[in-house]
C-alpha positions in Angstrom: 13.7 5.7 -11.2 10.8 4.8 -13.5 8.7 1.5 -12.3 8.9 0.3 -15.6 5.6 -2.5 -15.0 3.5 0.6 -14.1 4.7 2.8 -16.4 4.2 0.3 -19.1 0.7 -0.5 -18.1 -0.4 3.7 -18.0 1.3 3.8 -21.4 -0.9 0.7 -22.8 -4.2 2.4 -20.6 -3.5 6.0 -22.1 -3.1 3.8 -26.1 -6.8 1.8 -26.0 -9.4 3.2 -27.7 -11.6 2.2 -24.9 -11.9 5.7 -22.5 -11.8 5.3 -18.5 -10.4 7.5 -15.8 -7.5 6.3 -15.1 -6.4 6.5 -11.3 -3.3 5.9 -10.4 -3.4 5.7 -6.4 -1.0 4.3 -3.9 1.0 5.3 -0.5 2.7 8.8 -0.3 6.2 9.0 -1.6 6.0 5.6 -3.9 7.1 7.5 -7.2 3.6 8.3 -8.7 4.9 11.6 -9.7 7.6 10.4 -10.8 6.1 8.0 -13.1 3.7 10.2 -14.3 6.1 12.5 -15.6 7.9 9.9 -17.5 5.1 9.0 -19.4 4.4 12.9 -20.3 8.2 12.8 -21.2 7.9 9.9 -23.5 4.7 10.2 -25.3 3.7 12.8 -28.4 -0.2 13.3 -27.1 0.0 17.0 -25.8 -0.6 16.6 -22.0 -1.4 19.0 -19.5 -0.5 18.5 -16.1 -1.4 20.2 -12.6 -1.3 19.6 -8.9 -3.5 20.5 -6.3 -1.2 20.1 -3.6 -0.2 23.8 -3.2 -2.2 25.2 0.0 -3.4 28.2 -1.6 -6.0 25.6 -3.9 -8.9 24.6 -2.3 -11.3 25.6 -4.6 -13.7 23.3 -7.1 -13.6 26.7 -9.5 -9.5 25.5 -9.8 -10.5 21.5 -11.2 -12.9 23.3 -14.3 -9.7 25.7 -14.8 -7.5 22.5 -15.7 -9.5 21.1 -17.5 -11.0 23.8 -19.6 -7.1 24.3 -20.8 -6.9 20.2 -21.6 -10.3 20.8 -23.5 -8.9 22.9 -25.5 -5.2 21.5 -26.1 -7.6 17.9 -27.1 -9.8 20.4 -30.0 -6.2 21.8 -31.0 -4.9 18.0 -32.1 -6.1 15.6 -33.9 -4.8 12.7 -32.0 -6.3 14.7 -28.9 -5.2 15.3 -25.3 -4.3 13.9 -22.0 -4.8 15.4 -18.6 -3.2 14.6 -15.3 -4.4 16.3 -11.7 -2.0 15.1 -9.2 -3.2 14.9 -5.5 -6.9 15.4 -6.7 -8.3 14.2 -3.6 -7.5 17.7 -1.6 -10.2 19.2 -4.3 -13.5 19.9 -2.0 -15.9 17.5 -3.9 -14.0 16.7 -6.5 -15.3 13.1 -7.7 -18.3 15.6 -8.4 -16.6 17.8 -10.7 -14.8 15.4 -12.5 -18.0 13.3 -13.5 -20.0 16.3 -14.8 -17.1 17.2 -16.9 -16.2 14.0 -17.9 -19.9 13.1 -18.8 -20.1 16.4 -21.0 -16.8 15.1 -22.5 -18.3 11.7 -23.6 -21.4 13.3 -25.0 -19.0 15.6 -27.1 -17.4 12.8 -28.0 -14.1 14.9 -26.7 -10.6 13.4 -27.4 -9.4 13.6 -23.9 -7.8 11.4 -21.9 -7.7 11.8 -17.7 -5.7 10.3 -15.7 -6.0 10.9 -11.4 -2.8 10.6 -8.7 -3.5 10.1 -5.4 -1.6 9.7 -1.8 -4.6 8.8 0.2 -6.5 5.7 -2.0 -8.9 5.2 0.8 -10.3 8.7 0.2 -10.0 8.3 -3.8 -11.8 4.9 -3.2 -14.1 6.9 -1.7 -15.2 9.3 -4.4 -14.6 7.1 -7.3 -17.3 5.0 -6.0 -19.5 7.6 -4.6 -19.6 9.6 -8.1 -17.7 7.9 -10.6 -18.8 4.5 -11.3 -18.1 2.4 -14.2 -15.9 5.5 -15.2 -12.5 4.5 -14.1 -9.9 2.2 -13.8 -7.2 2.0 -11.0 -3.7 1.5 -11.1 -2.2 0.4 -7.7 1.5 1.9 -7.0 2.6 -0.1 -3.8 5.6 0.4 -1.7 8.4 -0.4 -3.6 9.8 -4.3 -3.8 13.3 -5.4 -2.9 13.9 -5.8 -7.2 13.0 -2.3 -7.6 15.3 -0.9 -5.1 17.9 -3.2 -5.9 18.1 -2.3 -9.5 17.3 1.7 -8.6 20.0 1.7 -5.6 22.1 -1.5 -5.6 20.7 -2.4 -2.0 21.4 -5.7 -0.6 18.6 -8.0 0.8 19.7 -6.8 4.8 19.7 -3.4 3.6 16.0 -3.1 2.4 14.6 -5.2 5.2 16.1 -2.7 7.5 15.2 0.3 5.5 12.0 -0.4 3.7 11.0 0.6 0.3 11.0 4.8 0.2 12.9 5.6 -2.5 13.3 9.3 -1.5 15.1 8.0 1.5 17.7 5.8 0.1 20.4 8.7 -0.4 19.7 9.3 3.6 20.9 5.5 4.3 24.5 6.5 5.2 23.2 9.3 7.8 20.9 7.0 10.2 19.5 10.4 12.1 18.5 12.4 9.2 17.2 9.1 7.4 15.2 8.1 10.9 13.9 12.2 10.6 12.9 12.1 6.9 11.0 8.7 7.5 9.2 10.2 10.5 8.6 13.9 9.4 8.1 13.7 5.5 6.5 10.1 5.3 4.7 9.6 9.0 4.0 12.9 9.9 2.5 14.3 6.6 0.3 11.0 6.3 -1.2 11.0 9.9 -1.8 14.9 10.3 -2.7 15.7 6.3 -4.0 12.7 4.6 -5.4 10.4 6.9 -7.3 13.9 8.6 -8.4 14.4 5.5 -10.4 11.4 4.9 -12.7 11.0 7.0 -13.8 12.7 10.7 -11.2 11.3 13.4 -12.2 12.1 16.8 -9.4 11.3 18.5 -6.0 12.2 16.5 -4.0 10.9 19.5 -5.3 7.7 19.3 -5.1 6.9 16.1 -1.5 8.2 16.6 -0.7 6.0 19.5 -2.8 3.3 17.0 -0.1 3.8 14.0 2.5 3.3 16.7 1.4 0.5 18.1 1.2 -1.5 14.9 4.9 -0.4 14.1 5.8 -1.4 17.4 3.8 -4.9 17.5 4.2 -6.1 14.0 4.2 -9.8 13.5 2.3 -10.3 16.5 -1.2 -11.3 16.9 -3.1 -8.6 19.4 -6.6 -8.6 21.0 -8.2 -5.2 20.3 -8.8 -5.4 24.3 -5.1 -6.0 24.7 -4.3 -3.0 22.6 -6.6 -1.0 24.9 -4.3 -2.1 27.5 -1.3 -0.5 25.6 -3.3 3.1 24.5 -2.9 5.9 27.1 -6.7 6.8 26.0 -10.2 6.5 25.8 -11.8 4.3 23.2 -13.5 1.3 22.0 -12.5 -1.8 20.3 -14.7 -0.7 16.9 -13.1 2.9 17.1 -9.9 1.3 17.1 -10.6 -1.3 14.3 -11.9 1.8 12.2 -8.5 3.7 12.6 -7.0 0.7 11.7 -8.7 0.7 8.8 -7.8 4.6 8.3 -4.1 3.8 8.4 -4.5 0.9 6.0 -6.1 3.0 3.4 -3.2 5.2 4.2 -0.1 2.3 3.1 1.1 2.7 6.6 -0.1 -0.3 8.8 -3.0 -2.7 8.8 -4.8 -5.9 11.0 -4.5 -9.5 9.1 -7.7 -11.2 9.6 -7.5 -14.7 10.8 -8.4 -17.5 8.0 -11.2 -19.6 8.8 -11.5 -22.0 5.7 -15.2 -20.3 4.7 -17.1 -18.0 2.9 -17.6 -16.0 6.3 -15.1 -14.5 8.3 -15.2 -13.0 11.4 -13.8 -9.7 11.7 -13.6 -9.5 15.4 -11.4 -11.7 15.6 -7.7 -10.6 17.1 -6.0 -9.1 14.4 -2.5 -9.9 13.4 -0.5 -6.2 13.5 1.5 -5.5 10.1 3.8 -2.7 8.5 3.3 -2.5 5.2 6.8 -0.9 4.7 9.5 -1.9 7.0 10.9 1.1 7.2 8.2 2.5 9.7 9.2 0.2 12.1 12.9 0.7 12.2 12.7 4.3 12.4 11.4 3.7 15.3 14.1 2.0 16.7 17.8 3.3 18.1 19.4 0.5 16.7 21.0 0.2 13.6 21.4 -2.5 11.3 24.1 -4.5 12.6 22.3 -3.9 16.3 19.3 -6.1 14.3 21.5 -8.4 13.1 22.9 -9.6 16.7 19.2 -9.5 18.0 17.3 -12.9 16.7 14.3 -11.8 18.6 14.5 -8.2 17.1 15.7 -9.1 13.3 13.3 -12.2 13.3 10.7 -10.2 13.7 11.6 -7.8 11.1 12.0 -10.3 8.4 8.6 -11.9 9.4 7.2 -7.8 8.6 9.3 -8.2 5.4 7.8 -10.8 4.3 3.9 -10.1 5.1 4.6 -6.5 3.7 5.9 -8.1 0.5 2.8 -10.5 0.6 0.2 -7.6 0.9 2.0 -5.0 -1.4 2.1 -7.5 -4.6 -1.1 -8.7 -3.9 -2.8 -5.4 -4.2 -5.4 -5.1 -7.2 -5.6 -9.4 -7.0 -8.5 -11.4 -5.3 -6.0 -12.7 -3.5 -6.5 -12.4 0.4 -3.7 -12.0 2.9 -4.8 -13.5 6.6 -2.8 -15.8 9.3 -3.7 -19.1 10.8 -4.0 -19.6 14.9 -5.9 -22.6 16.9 -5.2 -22.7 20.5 -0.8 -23.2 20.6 -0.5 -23.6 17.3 0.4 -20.7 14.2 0.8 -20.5 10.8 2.3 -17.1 9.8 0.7 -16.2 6.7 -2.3 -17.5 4.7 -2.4 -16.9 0.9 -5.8 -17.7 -0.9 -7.7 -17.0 -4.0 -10.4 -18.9 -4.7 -10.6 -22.3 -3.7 -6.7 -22.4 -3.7 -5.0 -21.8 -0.4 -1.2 -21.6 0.1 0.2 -21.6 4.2 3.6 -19.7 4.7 5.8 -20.2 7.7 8.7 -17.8 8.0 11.6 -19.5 9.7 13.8 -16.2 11.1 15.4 -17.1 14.5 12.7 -15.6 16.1 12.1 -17.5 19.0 7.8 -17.8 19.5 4.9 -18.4 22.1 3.0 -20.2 19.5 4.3 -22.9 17.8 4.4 -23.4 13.6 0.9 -25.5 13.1 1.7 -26.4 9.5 0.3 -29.9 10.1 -2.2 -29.2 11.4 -3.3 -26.6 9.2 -2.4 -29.1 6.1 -4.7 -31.9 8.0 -7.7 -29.8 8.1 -7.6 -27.2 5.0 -5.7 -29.4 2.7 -3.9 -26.1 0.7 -2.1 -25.9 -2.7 1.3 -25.8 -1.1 3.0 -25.8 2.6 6.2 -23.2 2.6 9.5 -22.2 4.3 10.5 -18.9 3.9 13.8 -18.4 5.1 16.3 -20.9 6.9 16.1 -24.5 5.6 13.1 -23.3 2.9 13.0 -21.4 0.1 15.5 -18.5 0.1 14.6 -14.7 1.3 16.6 -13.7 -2.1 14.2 -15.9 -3.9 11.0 -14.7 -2.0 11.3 -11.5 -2.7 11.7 -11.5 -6.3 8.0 -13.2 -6.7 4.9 -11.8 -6.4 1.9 -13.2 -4.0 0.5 -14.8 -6.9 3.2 -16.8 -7.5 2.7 -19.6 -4.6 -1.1 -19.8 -5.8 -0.6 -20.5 -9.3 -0.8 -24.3 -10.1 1.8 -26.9 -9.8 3.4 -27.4 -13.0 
C-alpha cells in the first residue's frame, strides 16, 4: 500500500545533495510508516530506524542514542547514512536535541541524512519553527484520496464517501460495528486523549471533545461560534472554542472554513463553516449504514458536500491555495478556491435540500473568478472530481 507520489518525492529528497530535515508529517493512521519503510526497503544507503512511540521512552538521553548509532553506520559507508525517528514529537524537547546534533553534523560535514514522522503536525510545526529553522523541509501525508483507495482496495465512489480514507479500516468495511469501533477507538480516541493533549495545555478536554463532535455532527453547515455555545453542555468562550478548533485541525480531524471576502484581510470571527477532513468521522458516528444514506437526500447530500471540501483541503495541503466558503445575506456558494489573484467558486449540487440558496451569480457579478463549477448532478462528475487535485480548477484555461 505504498503512496507512490510521496514515496517518490522522499526518495528524490533522500538523492539531492542539498541536506534538510526532512519531515514527513500528516494525520494518524495515513500510511507514514508504511511509506517509510518502503523507502528503507528499496534503497542501498544503510538506514537506521527507531520509534519513540513505546511508553517506556520519554527521555531526551533516548534521541542522542539513535542517533549516535546513525553517526556511526554514516562514518562506516562511504555513501553515508540515513536516519528515521518515527513519532518524534512525544520526545520531551526534542526540536532541541535534534538541532544541536544536527548543527554538529553540518560542521563535521557528517554524511547523514534525517528524516522526522509525525501524527500530530501542529505540534511538529511547532518545534520545527521554534528550533529548527531553515533546517527542514516537510512532506505532507493527507488522508488518503478516492484514487488511492481505489487502486489499494477496489472501492467504489459510494463506498469511500461513506467510509473515508483510513486504510487500516478498509478490511473492517464488511463488519459495520467493529469498523464504527476501530474508527472511534484507534483513530478518534488515540488522537483526542494522546496527540491533541499533547500539544498544547487544554483546559477543558470535554469541550474540546463535545467540540470534535460537533464538527462531525454539523459538517457542511455554516455555525456561529455563539450558536455552537448553544449546542456545548459547557462552559466556555467563543476564542476557547476557535482555539480547539484550531487544535483538532492541526490534528487532520476537523476544522472551520473561513468565509472569503475578496481582500487581503480576512476576518476570522466570522461564522465558520464546520468540515471533516475525512468522512469517515462523520459516519461512524451515525447508526445508519450505507444504503440508509443513500435513501436520505438530506443525510447523503450532506455527506457528499464533506466529501468534496475534505477532498478540496486534503490536496490542497503544502499549496498557497486557500480553502474558504462564500455567504451574503440568503445567498451561498459552497466552496471558494483561491491562490493568488485567481479565484475558482464550487457549488456542490447533492439533493440536499438548503436554507441558503446557491449565489453563484452573484458571487461571479462581484468577484469575477477564474471559473464557476458544478460538482455533482448536471456538472462535472463526482468520479471526475475526485481524481483532481485542488489545483486543478485554478490552473489557467487552456
Amino acid at each position: 500500500m505504498i503512496r507512490q507520489e510521496l514515496y517518490d518525492v522522499i526518495v528524490s529528497r533522500l538523492n539531492e545533495p542539498r541536506r534538510f530535515i526532512q519531515v514527513l508529517a500528516g494525520p494518524r493512521q495515513v500510511g507514514k510508516t508504511t511509506l517509510i519503510h518502503g523507502v528503507i526497503a528499496s534503497t542501498k544507503v544503510p538506514t537506521h530506524y527507531a520509534s519513540a512511540d513505546a511508553p517506556r521512552i520519554k527521555e531526551r538521553v533516548w534521541l542522542q542514542q539513535q542517533w549516535d548509532q546513525a553517526r556511526l553506520m554514516a562514518t562506516e559507508t562511504a555513501g553515508g547514512a540515513i536516519l528515521v525517528l518515527d513519532e518524534i514529537q512525544k520526545i520531551p524537547e526534542w526540536s532541541e536535541v535534534a538541532k544541536a546534533l544536527w548543527d554538529a553534523d553540518t560542521r563535521s560535514k557528517l554524511p547523514l541524512k534525517v528524516v522526522l514522522l509525525g501524527s500530530a503536525p501542529l505540534l511538529i510545526q511547532r518545534g520545527l519553527t521554534e528550533s529548527l529553522a531553515g533546517r527542514f523541509e516537510v512532506i505532507r501525508a493527507p488522508h488518503w484520496s478516492w484514487a488511492e483507495m481505489k487502486s489499494a482496495f477496489g472501492w467504489s465512489l459510494e463506498q469511500y464517501l461513506y467510509h473515508g480514507g483510513y486504510p487500516g479500516s478498509a478490511e473492517l468495511i464488511s463488519e459495520p460495528d467493529r469498523w464504527r469501533r476501530y474508527i472511534q477507538d484507534s483513530l478518534v480516541e488515540t488522537t483526542l486523549s494522546r496527540d491533541i493533549l499533547l500539544m498544547t495545555r487544554v483546559d477543558k478536554p470535554a469541550l474540546l471533545r463535545r467540540m470534535f463532535e460537533l464538527a462531525c455532527d454539523y459538517s457542511g453547515q455554516i455555525l456561529s461560534y455563539q450558536k455552537m455555545l448553544g449546542q456545548l453542555v459547557d462552559s466556555g468562550n467563543t476564542v476557547t472554542l476557535a482555539h480547539y478548533l484550531e487544535l483538532l485541525a492541526g490534528a487532520g480531524m476537523v476544522t472551520g472554513l473561513q468565509k472569503f471576502s475578496g481582500g487581503a484581510l480576512r476576518a476570522r470571527g466570522s461564522s465558520p463553516k464546520l468540515q471533516v477532513l475525512n468522512t469517515a468521522l462523520m459516519t461512524s458516528r451515525m447508526d445508519l449504514s450505507l444504503a440508509d444514506l443513500r435513501r436520505s437526500p438530506e443525510v447523503w447530500g450532506r455527506l457528499v458536500e464533506s466529501a468534496v471540501g475534505a477532498h478540496l483541503l486534503n490536496t490542497a495541503q503544502g499549496t498557497p491555495i486557500e480553502v474558504t466558503y462564500w455567504r451574503e445575506r440568503n445567498l451561498e456558494v459552497d466552496f471558494v478556491l483561491q491562490s493568488g489573484q485567481n479565484v475558482v467558486a464550487l457549488e456542490v449540487k447533492s439533493g440536499r435540500s438548503r436554507e441558503h440558496l446557491p449565489g453563484m451569480a452573484m458571487f461571479a457579478k462581484e468577484f469575477k473568478p477564474l471559473r464557476v463549477l458544478l460538482v455533482g448532478e448536471g456538472g462535472i462528475a463526482l468520479e471526475e472530481f475526485f481524481t483532481r487535485p485542488a489545483a486543478y480548477w485554478l490552473s489557467s484555461p487552456r
